[in-house]
N, C-alpha and C positions, 0 to 999 in steps of 0.2 A: 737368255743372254741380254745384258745389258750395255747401250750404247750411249756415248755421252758424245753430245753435242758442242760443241764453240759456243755456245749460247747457254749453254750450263756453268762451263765454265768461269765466262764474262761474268755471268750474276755472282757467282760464291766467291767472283773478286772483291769485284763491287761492295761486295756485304762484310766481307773480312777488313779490307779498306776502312768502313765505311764506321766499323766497329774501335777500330786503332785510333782513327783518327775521333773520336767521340770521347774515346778516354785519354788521349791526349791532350783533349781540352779541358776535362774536369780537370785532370793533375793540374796542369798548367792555372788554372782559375785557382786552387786550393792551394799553388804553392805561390801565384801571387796576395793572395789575401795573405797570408800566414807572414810573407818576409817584406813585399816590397808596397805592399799600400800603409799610406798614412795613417799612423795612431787617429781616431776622432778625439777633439778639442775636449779639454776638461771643461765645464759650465764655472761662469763668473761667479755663481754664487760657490760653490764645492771649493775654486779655486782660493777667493776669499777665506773662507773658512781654516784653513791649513798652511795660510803663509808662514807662520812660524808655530814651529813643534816647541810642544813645553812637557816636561817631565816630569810629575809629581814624587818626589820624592819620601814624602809624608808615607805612601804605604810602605815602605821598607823599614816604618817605627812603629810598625804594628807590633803587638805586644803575642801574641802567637807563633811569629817569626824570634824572636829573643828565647823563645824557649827551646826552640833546634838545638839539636846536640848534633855534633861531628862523629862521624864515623872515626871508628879505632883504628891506628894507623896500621899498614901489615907493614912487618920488618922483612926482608930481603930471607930466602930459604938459606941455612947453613948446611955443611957438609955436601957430600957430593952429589952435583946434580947429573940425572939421564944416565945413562949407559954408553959403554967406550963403542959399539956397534947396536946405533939402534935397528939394523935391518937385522941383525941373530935372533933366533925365536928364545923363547924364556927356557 
């Protein structure tokens, strides 16, 4: 026979407690990182670097590009489409 004490109890409160509240603190830490801390600063030099975007357009006169062929257009199906009950078996 097996007797459980108040003191058995208390502990496997204690520890189930003790377990909730430990992972309620990683979430809490993982969902402040993720939404509400500050982006870190871009560096002066990175920032420099990229004030203005340029395009070169020069590769779209590449001569391998000129030689693409378009696909064949498809025309629309004629005559009649599906079936008047498509759940009827064939």
């Amino acid at each position: 026979m097996v007797t459980v004490t108040i003191k058995d109890k208390k502990g496997k409160n204690y520890l189930s407690f003790f377990a909730v509240f430990v992972i309620a603190l990683v979430v809490a830490f993982f969902v402040w990182k993720a939404f509400l801390a500050k982006p870190a600063p871009v560096p002066p030099e990175i920032a420099e670097k990229y004030v203005e975007i340029k395009i070169n357009f020069t590769a779209l006169m590449d001569p391998i590009l000129k030689e693409l062929q378009r696909y064949a257009e498809i025309e629309p199906l004629s005559g009649d489409i599906g079936r008047k009950d498509p759940f009827s078996p064939y």
